[in-house]
N, C-alpha and C positions, 0 to 999 in steps of 0.2 A: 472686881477690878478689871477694866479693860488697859489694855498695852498697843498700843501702836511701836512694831519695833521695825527698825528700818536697818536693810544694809545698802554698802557701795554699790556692792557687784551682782552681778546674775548668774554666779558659777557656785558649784563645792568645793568651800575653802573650809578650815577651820574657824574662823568665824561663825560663817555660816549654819556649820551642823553643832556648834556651842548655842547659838540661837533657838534650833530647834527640838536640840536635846533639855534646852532648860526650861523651853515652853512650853513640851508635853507632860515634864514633872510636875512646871505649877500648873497645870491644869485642876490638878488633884488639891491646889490648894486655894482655888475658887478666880483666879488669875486669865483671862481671857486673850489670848496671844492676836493678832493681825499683824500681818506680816507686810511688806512694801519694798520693794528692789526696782531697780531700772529696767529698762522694756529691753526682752531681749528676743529672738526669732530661734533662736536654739530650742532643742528638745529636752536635752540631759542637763538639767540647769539647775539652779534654786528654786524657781518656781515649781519645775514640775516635781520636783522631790519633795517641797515643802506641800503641795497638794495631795500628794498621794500619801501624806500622813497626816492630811487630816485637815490643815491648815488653810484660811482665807488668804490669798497672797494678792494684794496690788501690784500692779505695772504702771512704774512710771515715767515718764518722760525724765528725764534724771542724767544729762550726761554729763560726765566728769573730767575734771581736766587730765594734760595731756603734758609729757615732760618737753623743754622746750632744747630738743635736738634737731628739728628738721622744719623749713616750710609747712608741711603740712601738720605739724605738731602744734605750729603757730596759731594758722588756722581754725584747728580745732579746740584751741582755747580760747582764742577768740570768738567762737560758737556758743562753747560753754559760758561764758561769761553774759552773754546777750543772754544766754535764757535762762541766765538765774534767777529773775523775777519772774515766769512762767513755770519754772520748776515750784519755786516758794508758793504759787500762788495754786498748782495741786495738791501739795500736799496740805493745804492752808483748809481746801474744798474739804480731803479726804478725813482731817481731822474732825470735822464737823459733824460730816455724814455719819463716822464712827460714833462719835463723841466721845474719845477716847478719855482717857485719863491720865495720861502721861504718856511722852512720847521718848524712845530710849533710841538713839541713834550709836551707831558702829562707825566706829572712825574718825578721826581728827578731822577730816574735809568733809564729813557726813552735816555741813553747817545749813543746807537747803531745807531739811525736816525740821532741823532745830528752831530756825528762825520761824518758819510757820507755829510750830509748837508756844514759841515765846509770844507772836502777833495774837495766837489764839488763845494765852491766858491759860495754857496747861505748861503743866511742871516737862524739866528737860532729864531725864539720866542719861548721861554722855560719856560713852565706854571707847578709851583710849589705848590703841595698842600694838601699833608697829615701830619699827626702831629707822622707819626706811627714811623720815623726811630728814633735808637742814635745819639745824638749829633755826636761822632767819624764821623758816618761815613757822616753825613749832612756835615762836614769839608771837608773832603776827595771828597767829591762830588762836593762842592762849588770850588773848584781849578779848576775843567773840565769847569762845567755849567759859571760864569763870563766871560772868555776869548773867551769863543764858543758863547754865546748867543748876540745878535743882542739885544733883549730887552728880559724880563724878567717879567711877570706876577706870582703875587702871590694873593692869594682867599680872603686874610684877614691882614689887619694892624699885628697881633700877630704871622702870619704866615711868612710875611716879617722879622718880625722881629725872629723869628724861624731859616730861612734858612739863614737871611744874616745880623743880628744883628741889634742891637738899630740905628744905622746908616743909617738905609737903604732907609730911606724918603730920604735923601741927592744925592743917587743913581739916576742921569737922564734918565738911561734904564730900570727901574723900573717900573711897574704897578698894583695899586690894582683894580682888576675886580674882587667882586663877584661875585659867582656863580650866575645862572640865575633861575628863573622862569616864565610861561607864562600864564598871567592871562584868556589869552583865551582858553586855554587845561583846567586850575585848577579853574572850575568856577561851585560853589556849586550849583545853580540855574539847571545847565544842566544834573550835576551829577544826581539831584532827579527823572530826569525824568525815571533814571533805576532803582531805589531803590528795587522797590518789588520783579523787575525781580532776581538781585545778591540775597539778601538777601534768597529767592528762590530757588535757584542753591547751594546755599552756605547751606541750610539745617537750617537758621536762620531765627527769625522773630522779629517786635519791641520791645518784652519782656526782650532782651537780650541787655545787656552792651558791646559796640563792641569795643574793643584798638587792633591795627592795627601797628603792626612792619613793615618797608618797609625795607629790609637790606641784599645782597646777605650772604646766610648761611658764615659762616667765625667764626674763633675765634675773631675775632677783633670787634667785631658786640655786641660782647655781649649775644647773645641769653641765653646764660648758664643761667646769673642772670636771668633774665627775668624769665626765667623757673622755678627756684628757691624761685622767690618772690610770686607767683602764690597760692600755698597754702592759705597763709594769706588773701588772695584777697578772694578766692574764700568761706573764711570762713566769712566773709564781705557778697559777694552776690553770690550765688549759680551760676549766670546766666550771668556772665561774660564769656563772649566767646575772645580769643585771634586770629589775624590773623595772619601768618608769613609770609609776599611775600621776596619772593626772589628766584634766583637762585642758584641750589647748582655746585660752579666749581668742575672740576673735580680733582681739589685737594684738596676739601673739605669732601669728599664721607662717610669717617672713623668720619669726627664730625660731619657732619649729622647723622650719624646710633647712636653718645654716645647721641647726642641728643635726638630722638627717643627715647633711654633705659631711659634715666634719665628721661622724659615724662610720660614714663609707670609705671616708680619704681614711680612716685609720683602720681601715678591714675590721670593724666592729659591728657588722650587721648581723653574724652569727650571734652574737654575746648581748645582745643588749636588745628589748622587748619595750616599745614603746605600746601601753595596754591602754593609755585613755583614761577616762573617766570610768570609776569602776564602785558598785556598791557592797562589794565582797571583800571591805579593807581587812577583817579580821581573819578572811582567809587566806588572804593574799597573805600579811603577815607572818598568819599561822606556819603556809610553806618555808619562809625564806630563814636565814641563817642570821642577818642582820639589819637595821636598820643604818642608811645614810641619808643624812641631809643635808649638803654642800649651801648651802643657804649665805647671801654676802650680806643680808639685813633680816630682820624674823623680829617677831612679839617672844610669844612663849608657843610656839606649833603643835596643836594638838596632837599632829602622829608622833612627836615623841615619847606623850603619854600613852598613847597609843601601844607603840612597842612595850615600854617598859611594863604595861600590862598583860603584854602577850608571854612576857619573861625573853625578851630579846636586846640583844645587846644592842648598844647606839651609837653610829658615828656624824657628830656633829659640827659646826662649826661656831666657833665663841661669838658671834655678834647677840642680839636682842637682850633677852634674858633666860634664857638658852639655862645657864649657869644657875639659876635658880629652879630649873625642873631636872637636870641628870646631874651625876657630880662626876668628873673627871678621873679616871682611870677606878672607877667602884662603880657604875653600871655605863660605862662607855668612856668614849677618844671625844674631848672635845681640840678641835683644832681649827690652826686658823683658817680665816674665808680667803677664796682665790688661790688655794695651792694644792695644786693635783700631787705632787709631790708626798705632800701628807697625807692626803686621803690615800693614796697608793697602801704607801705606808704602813695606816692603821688599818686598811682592811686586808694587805696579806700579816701583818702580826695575829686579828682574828680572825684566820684562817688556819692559820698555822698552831693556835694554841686553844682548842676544844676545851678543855678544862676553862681557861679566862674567860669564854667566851659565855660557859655556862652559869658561872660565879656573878657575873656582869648581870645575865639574864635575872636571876636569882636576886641578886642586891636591887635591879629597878621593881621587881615584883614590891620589894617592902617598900623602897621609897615613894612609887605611887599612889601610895594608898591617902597621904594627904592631895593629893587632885583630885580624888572621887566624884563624882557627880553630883548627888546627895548634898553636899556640903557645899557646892556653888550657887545649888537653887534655894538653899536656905538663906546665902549671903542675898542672891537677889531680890528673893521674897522680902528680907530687911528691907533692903535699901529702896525699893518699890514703896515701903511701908511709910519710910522717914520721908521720902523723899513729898508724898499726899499728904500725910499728917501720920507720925509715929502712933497713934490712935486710928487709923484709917480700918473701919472694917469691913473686910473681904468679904 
C-alpha cells in the first residue's frame, strides 16, 4: 500500500512528528509512507527531519492562506487564492508519478491535495484537528471535506463533534484516533541518564525550579501570558527558571521579537530560555519539574502526552480537547486561556506542594497508557484498509 500523506506546514509540530511516528510503525506492516509539505528555505524543518529518518519528502509550492488583520495579510490571500489551481495541479502531477493509493491530508484547509486526490480517482483520508478556526468557516469547509473524503479521522470525541456535530458517532466514515505517544522515545528512566549533561549546557543546576513550554512560537500558543504570569512566580521563588522550545516560523519573526521586548521590560531575561527548535524533547522534559502550555486554541497537543509519560505534571489551558487527554486536578491544573493570573497561580501551588506534584506525575503515568502509539497505528492501518476496500491486501 502506498500513502501520499500531506501536511500544512514545514516546521515540528505535533502533527507532524504523529505522521512520522505512525509511518515508520506501518512500515512493518507493508504500508509505504511519501510524504509532501510546502516549500520551505529553512534547515530544521519537516523535511529535513522527515529525511533523515528515512523518508521521501516533496516540496511543494503550497501557500496557505493568511488571517485577514492587515494589508498585507490581504494580499497574501489574495496570492493564495490565484495559485490554488497551480498548487491542485502539482499535486495532481505528484499523485501520478507516485501512483499512490490514497492520499491522507492534515487539516481542515489541507483541501489542495484532496482535490487533486479526488480529480485522480484515489480515495481521500482527511484527518481533522484544531479547535483554532470560526464556526462560519468549519461550515464552508465541511461542504468540500464529506463528499471528497473516503473516511474521516478526528483527534477527539469533542472535536468530532466540532467539525461535524452532535451526530457524528452515527457517521460510518468516521474515526476517533488520538493523537499518539511512544513510550519508548518518552521514557523517564533513560532521560536521567542525560541529566547533568543538559542541565550543563543549559547553564542550570538542581537548585532550580524547571517548567518547560514545548510549543512552536505563535500567537496561538499562548506564550504572552506565560510571560506575563512570571512576575508573581518569581516573587514565590527567585529560582524558577522557564524553558521555551519551539520553532520560530518564519511568519512568526515580528511576535517573537514583542516577545523578547515584553521579557526585557519585565527584567525576565535571567529566568526565561528561549532554546528553539530542539530534538532532545525527552530530555528537555526529563530535567524540568513541570509541564505548561498556555495554549488560547489546541486539538489534543502531543507534548501533553508527552509529559504525562515522562510522569510529569501538567499545566494546561481548557480549550481544544485538552479535557480529554489530562483530567483536571488528578494529573495537572487545567485552566482557563488568556490569564496569567492563573497560570501564576497553578505553578507556584506546584511548586510549593512536591508531594501533589509527584501524585499528579504518577496518575498521568496510568492515564497515558491509552494514547500509546501501537494503538493509533493499528487504528490507522484500519481505516487505510476500509478506506481501498476493507479486503485490500497489503
Amino acid at each position: 500500500m502506498k500513502v501520499l500523506n500531506v501536511v500544512m506546514q514545514n516546521y515540528l509540530g505535533g502533527p507532524q512528528i504523529r505522521v512520522i511516528s505512525v509511518a515508520e510503525k506501518l512500515k512493518k506492516e507493508g504500508v509505504n509512507t511519501i510524504l509532501a509539505c510546502p516549500s520551505s528555505s529553512g534547515n530544521d524543518n519537516f523535511t529535513s527531519y522527515a529525511q533523515r529518518e528515512g523518508f521521501l519528502v516533496n516540496e511543494i509550492f503550497f501557500p496557505g492562506p493568511s488571517n485577514f488583520n492587515s494589508v498585507k495579510s490581504i494580499i497574501k490571500n489574495i496570492f493564495w487564492i490565484v495559485t490554488i489551481p497551480l498548487t491542485v495541479f502539482q499535486f495532481t502531477r505528484l499523485i501520478r508519478r507516485e501512483n499512490v493509493d490514497l492520499v491522507h491530508v492534515n487539516g481542515v484547509l489541507n483541501f489542495q491535495p484532496a482535490l487533486a486526490a479526488y480529480l485522480s480517482r484515489k480515495k481521500v483520508v482527511w484527518h481533522l484537528m484544531s479547535s483554532l478556526y470560526p464556526s462560519f468557516l468549519i461550515s464552508m469547509m465541511m461542504i468540500l471535506v464529506k463528499p471528497v473524503a473516503e473516511e474521516i479521522i478526528v483527534i477527539a470525541p469533542s472535536l468530532g463533534e466540532y467539525y461535524l456535530g452532535e451526530g457524528f458517532k452515527s457517521r460510518s466514515n468516521v474515526q476517533v484516533i488520538y493523537e499518539p505517544v511512544d513510550p519508548d522515545k518518552f521514557n523517564l528512566n533513560q532521560a536521567l541518564f542525560k541529566k547533568e549533561h543538559l542541565l550543563t549546557e543549559l547553564g542550570l543546576n538542581n537548585s532550580h525550579f524547571i517548567g518547560v513550554c514545548v510549543a512552536n512560537i505563535n500567537p496561538v500558543k499562548g506564550h504572552r501570558y506565560l510571560i506575563e504570569a512570571l512576575p508573581r512566580v518569581l516573587e514565590n521563588n527567585p529560582n524558577f527558571k522557564l524553558l521555551l522550545v519551539g520553532d520560530v516560523p518564519s511568519t512568526q519573526k515580528e511576535y517573537y521579537l514583542q516577545l523578547v521586548e515584553l521579557l526585557e521590560k519585565l527584567n525576565l531575561k535571567d529566568n526565561i530560555y528561549f532554546l528553539g527548535s530542539r530534538e532532545d524533547i525527552p530530555s528537555i522534559l526529563g530535567i524540568s519539574n513541570l509541564l505548561i502550555l498556555p495554549s488560547i486554541a489546541e486539538g489534543t497537543p502531543l507534548v501533553i502526552l508527552e509529559a504525562m509519560c515522562m510522569g510529569k505534571a501538567v499545566i494546561a489551558t481548557d480549550v481544544g480537547a485538552i479535557k480529554e487527554q489530562m483530567i483536571d486536578h488528578k494529573t495537572g491544573f487545567i485552566i482557563p486561556p488568556q490569564d496569567p493570573v492563573a497560570l501564576s497561580e497553578s505553578i507556584i501551588r506546584l511548586m510549593e506542594d512536591e508531594t501533589l506534584r509527584k501524585k499528579m506525575g504518577e496518575n498521568g503515568l496510568k492515564e497515558v497508557q491509552k494514547f500509546y502509539l501501537d494503538k493509533c497505528v493499528r487504528a490507522h492501518l484500519e481505516t487505510y484498509k476500509k478506506a481501498l476496500n476493507i479486503n485490500y491486501e497489503i
